[in-house]
PDB file of N, CA, C and O in Angstrom:
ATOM      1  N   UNK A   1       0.828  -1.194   0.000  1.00  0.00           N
ATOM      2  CA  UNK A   1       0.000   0.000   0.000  1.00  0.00           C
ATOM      3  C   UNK A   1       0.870   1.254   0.000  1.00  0.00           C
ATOM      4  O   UNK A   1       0.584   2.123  -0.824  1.00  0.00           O
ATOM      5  N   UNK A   2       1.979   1.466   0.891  1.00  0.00           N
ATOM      6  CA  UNK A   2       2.763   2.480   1.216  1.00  0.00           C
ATOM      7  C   UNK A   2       3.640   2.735  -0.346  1.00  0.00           C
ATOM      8  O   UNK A   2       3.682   3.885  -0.783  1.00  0.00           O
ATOM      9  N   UNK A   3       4.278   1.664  -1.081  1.00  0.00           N
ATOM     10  CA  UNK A   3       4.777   1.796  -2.264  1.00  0.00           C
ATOM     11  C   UNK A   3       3.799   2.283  -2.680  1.00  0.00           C
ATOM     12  O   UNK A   3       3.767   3.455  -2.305  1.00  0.00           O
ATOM     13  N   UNK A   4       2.635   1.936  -3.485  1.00  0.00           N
ATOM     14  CA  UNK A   4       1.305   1.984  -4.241  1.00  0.00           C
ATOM     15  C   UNK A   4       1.263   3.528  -4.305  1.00  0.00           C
ATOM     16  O   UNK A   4       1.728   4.202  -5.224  1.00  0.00           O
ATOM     17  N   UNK A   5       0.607   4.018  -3.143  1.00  0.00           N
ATOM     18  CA  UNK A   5       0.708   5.592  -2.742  1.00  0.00           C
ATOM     19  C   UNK A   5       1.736   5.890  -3.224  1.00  0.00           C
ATOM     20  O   UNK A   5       1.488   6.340  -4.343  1.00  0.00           O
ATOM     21  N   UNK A   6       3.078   5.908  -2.974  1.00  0.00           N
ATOM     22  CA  UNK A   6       4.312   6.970  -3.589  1.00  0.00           C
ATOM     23  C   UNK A   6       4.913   6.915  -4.884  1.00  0.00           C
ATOM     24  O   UNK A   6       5.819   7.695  -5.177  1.00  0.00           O
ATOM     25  N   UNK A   7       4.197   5.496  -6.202  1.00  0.00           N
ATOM     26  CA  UNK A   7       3.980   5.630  -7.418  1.00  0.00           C
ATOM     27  C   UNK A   7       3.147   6.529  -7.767  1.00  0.00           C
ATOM     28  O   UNK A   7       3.347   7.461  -8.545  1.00  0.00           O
ATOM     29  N   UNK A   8       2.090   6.235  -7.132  1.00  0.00           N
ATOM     30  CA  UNK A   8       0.574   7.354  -7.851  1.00  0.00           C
ATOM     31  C   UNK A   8       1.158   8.705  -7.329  1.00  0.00           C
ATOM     32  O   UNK A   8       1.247   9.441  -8.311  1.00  0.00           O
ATOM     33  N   UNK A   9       1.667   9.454  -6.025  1.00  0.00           N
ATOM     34  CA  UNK A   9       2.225  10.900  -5.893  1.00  0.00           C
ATOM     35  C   UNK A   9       3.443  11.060  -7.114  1.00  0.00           C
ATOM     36  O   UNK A   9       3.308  11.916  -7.988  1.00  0.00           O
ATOM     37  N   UNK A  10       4.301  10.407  -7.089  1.00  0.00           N
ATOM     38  CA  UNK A  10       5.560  10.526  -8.323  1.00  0.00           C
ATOM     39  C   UNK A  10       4.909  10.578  -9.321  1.00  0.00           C
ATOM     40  O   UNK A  10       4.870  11.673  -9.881  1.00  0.00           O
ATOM     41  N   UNK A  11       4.307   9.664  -9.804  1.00  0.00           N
ATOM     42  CA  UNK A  11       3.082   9.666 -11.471  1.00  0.00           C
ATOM     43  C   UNK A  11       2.282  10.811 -11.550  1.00  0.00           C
ATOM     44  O   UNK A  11       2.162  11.200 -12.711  1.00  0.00           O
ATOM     45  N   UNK A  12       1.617  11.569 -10.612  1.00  0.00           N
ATOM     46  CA  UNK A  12       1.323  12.585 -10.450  1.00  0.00           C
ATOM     47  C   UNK A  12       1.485  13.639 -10.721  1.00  0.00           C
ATOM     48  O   UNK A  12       0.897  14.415 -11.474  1.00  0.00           O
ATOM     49  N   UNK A  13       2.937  13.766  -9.631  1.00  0.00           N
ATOM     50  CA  UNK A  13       3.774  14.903 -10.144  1.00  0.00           C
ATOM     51  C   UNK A  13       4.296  14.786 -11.580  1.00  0.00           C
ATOM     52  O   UNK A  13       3.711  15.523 -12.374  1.00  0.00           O
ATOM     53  N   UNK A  14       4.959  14.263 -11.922  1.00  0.00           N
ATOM     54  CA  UNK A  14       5.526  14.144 -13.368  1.00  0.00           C
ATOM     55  C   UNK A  14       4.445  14.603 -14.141  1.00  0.00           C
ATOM     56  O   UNK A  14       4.697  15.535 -14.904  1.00  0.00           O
ATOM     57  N   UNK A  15       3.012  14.052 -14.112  1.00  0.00           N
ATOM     58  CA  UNK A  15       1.869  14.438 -14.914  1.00  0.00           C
ATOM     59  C   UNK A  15       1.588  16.209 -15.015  1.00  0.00           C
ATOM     60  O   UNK A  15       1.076  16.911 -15.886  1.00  0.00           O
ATOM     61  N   UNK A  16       2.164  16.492 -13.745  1.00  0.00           N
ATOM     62  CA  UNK A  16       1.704  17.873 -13.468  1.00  0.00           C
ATOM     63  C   UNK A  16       2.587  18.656 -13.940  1.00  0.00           C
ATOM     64  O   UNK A  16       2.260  19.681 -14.538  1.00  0.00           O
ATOM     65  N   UNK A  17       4.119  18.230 -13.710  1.00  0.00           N
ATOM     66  CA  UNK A  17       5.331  18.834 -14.738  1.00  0.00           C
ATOM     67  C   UNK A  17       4.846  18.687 -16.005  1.00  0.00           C
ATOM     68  O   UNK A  17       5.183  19.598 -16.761  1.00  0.00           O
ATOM     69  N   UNK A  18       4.027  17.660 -16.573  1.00  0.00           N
ATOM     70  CA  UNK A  18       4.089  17.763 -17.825  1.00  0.00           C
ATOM     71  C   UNK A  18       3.205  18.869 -18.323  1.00  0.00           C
ATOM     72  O   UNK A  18       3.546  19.535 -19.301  1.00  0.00           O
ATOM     73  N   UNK A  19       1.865  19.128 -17.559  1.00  0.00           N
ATOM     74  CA  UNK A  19       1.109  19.716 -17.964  1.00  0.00           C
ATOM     75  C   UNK A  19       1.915  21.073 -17.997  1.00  0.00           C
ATOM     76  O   UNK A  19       1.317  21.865 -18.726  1.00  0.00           O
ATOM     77  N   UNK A  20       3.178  21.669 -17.410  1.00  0.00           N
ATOM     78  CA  UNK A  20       3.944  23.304 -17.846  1.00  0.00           C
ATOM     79  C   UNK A  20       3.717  23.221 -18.938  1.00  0.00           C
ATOM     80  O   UNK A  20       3.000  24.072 -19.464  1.00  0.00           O
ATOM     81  N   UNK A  21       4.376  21.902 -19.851  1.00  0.00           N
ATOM     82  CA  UNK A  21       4.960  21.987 -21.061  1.00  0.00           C
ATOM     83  C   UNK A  21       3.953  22.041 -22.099  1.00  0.00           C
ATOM     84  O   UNK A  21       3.706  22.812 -23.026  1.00  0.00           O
ATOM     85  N   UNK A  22       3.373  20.800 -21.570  1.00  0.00           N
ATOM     86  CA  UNK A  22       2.301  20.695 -22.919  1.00  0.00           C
ATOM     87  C   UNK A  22       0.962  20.778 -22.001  1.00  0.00           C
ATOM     88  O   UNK A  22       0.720  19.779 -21.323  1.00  0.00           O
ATOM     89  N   UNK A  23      -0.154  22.159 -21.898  1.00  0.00           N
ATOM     90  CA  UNK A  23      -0.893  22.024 -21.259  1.00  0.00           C
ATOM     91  C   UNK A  23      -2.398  20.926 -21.276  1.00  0.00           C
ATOM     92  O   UNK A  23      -3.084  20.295 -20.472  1.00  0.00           O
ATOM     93  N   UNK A  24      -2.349  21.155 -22.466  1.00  0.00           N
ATOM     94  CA  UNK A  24      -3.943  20.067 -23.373  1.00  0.00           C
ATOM     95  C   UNK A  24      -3.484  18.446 -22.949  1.00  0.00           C
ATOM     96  O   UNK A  24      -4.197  17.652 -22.335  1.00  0.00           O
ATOM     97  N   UNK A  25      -1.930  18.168 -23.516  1.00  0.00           N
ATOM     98  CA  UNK A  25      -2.034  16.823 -23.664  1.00  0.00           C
ATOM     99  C   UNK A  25      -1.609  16.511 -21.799  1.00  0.00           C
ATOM    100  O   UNK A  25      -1.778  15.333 -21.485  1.00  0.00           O
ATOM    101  N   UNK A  26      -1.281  17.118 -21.042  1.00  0.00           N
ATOM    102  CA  UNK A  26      -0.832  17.003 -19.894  1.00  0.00           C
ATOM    103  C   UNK A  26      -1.919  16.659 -19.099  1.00  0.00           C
ATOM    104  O   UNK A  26      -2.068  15.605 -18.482  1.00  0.00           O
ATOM    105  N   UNK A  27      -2.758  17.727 -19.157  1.00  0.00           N
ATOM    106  CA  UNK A  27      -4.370  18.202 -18.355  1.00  0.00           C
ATOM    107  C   UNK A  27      -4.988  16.189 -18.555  1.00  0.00           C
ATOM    108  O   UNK A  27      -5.557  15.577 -17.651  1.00  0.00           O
ATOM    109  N   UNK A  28      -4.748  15.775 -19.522  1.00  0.00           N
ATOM    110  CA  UNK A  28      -5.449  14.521 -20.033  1.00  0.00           C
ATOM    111  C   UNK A  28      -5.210  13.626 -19.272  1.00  0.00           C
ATOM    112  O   UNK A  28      -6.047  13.018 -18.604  1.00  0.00           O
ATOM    113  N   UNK A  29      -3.466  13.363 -19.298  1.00  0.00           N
ATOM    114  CA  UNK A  29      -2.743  12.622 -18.545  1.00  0.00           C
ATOM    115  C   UNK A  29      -3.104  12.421 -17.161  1.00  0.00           C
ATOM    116  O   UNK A  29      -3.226  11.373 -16.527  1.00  0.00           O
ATOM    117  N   UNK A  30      -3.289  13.941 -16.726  1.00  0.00           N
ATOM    118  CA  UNK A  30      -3.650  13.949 -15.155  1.00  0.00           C
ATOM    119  C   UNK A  30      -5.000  13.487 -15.394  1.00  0.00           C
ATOM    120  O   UNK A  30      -4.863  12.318 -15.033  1.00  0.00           O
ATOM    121  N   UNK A  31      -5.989  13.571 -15.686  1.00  0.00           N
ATOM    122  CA  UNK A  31      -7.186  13.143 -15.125  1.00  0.00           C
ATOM    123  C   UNK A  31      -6.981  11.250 -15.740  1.00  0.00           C
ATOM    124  O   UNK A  31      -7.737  10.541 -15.076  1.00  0.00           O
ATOM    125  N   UNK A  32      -6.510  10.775 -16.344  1.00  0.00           N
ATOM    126  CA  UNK A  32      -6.657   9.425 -17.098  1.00  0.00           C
ATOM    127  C   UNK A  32      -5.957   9.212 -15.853  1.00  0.00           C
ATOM    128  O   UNK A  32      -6.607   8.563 -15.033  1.00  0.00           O
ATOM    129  N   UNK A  33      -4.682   9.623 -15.453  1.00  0.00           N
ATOM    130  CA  UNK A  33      -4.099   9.193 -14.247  1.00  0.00           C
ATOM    131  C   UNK A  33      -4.920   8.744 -12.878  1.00  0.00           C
ATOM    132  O   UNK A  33      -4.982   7.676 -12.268  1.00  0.00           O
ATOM    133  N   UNK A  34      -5.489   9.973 -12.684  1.00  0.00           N
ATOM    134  CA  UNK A  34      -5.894   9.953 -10.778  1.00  0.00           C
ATOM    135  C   UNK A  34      -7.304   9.740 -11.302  1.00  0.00           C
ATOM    136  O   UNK A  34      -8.119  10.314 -12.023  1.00  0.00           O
ATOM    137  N   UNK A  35      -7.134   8.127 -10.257  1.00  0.00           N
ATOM    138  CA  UNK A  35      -8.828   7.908 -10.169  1.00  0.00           C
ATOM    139  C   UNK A  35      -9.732   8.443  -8.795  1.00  0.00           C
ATOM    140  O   UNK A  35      -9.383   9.261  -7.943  1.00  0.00           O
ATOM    141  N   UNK A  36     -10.299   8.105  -8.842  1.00  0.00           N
ATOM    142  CA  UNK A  36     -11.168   8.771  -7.742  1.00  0.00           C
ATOM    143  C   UNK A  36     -10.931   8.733  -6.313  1.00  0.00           C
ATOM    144  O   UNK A  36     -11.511   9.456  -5.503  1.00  0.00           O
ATOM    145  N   UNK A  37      -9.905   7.710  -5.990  1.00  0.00           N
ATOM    146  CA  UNK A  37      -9.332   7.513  -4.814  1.00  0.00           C
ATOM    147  C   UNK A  37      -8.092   8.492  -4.212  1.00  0.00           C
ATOM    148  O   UNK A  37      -7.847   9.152  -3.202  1.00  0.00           O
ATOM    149  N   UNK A  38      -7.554   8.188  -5.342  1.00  0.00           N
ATOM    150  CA  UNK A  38      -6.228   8.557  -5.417  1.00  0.00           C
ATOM    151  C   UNK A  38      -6.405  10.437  -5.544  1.00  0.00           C
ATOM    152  O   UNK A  38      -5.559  11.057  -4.899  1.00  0.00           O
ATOM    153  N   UNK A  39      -7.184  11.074  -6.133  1.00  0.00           N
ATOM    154  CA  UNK A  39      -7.186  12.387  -6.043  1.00  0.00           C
ATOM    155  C   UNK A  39      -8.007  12.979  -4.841  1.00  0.00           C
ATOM    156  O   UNK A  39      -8.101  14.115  -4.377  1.00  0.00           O
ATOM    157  N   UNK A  40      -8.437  12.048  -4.592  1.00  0.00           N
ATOM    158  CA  UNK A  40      -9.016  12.712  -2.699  1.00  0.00           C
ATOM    159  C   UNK A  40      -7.887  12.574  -1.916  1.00  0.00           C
ATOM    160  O   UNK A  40      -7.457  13.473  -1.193  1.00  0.00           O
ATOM    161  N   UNK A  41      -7.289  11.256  -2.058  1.00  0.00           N
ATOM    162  CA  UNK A  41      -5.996  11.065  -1.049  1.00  0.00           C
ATOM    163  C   UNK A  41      -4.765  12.372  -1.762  1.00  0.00           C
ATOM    164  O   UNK A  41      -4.100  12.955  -0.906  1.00  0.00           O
ATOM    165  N   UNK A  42      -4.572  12.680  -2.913  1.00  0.00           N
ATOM    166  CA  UNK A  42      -3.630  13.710  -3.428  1.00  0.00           C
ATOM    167  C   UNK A  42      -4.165  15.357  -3.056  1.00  0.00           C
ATOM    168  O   UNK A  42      -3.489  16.380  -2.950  1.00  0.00           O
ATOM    169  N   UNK A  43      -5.671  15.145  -2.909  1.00  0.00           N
ATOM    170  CA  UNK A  43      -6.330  16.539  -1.976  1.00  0.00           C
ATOM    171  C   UNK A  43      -5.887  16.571  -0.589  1.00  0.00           C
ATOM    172  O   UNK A  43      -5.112  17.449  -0.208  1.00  0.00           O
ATOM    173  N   UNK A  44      -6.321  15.688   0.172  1.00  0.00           N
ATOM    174  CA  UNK A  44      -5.780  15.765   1.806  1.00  0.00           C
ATOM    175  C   UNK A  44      -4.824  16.012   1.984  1.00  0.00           C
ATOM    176  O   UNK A  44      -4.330  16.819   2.772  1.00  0.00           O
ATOM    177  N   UNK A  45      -4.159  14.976   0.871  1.00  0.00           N
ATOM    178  CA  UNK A  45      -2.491  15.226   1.172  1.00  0.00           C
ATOM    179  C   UNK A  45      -1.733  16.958   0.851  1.00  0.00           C
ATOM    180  O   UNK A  45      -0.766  17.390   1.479  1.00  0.00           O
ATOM    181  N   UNK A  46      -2.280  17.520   0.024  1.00  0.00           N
ATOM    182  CA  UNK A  46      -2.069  18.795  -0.297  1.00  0.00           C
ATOM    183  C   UNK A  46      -2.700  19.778   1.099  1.00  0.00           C
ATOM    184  O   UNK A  46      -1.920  20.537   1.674  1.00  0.00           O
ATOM    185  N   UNK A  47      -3.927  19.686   1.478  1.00  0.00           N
ATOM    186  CA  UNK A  47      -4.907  20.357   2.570  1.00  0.00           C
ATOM    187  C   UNK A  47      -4.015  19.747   3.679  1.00  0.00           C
ATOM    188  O   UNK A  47      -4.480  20.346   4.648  1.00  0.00           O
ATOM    189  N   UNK A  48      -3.061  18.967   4.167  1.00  0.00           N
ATOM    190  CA  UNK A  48      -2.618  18.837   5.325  1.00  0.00           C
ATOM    191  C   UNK A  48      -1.003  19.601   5.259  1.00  0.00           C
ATOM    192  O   UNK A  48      -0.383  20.139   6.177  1.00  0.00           O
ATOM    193  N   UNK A  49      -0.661  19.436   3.993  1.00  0.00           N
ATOM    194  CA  UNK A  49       0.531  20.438   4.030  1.00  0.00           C
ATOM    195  C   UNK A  49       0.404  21.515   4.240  1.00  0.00           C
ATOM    196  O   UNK A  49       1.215  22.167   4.898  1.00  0.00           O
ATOM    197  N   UNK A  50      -0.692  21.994   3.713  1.00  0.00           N
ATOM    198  CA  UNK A  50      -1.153  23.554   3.700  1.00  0.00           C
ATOM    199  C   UNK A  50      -1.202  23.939   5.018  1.00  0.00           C
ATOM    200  O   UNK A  50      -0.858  25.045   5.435  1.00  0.00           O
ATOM    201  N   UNK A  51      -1.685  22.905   5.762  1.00  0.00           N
ATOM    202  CA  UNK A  51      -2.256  23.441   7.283  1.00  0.00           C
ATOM    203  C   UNK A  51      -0.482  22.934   7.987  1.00  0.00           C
ATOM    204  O   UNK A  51      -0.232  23.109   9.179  1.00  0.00           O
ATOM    205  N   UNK A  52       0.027  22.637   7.510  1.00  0.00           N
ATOM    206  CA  UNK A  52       0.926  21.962   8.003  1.00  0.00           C
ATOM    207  C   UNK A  52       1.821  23.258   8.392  1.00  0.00           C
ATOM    208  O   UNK A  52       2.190  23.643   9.502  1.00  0.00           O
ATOM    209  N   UNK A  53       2.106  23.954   6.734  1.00  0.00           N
ATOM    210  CA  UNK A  53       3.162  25.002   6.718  1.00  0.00           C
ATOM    211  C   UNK A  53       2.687  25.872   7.396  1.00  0.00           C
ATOM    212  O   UNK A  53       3.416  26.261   8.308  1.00  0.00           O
ATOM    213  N   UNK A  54       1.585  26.405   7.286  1.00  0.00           N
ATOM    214  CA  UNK A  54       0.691  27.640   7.622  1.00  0.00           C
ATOM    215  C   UNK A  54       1.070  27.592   9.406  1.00  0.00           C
ATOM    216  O   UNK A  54       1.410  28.578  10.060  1.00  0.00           O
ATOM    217  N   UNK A  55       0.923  26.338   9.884  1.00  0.00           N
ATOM    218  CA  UNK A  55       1.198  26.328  11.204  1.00  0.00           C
ATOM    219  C   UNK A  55       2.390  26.285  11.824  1.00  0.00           C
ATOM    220  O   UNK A  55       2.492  26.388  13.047  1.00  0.00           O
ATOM    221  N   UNK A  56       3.666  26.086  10.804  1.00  0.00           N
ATOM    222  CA  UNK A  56       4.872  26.432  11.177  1.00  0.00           C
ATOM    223  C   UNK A  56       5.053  27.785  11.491  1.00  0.00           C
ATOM    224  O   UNK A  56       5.553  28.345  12.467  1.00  0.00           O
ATOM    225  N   UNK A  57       4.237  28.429   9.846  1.00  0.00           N
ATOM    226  CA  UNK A  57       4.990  29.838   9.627  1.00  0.00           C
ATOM    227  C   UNK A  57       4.122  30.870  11.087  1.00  0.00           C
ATOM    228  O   UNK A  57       4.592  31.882  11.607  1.00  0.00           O
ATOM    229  N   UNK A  58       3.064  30.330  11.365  1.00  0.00           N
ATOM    230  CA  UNK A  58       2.832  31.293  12.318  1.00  0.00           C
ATOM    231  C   UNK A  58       3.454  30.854  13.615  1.00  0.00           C
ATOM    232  O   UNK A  58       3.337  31.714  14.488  1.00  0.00           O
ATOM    233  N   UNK A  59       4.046  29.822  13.972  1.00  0.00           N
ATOM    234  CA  UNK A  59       5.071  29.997  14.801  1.00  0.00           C
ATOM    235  C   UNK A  59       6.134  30.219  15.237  1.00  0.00           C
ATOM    236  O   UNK A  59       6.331  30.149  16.451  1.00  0.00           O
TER     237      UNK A  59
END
C-alpha cells in the first residue's frame, strides 16, 4: 500500500510537470491518471501540508 501511494504521488507529479509543457495533452494525462481515490488522497495530502506550513509559519 505504502509503495502503491508513492507511485501514484511521483506519477502525479511528473503528470503535473508535464502539464507546464504541454498544457492540453498534460491536463489529459492527469485526469486518465488519478482515479477517484487517489485524487481525494492527493487533496488531503495537499490540505494537510497547507495546514501543516501555515502552522509552522505562524510559529
Amino acid at each position: 500500500m505504502k509503495g502503491r501511494f508513492g507511485d501514484v504521488v511521483v506519477g502525479a507529479a511528473g503528470d503535473v510537470a508535464g502539464t507546464v509543457v504541454d498544457p492540453r495533452q498534460g491536463l489529459s494525462k492527469l485526469r486518465a491518471a488519478l482515479s477517484g481515490r487517489a485524487a481525494v488522497m492527493l487533496a488531503a495530502g495537499l490540505a494537510l501540508g497547507y495546514l501543516f506550513a501555515r502552522s509552522r509559519r505562524a510559529s
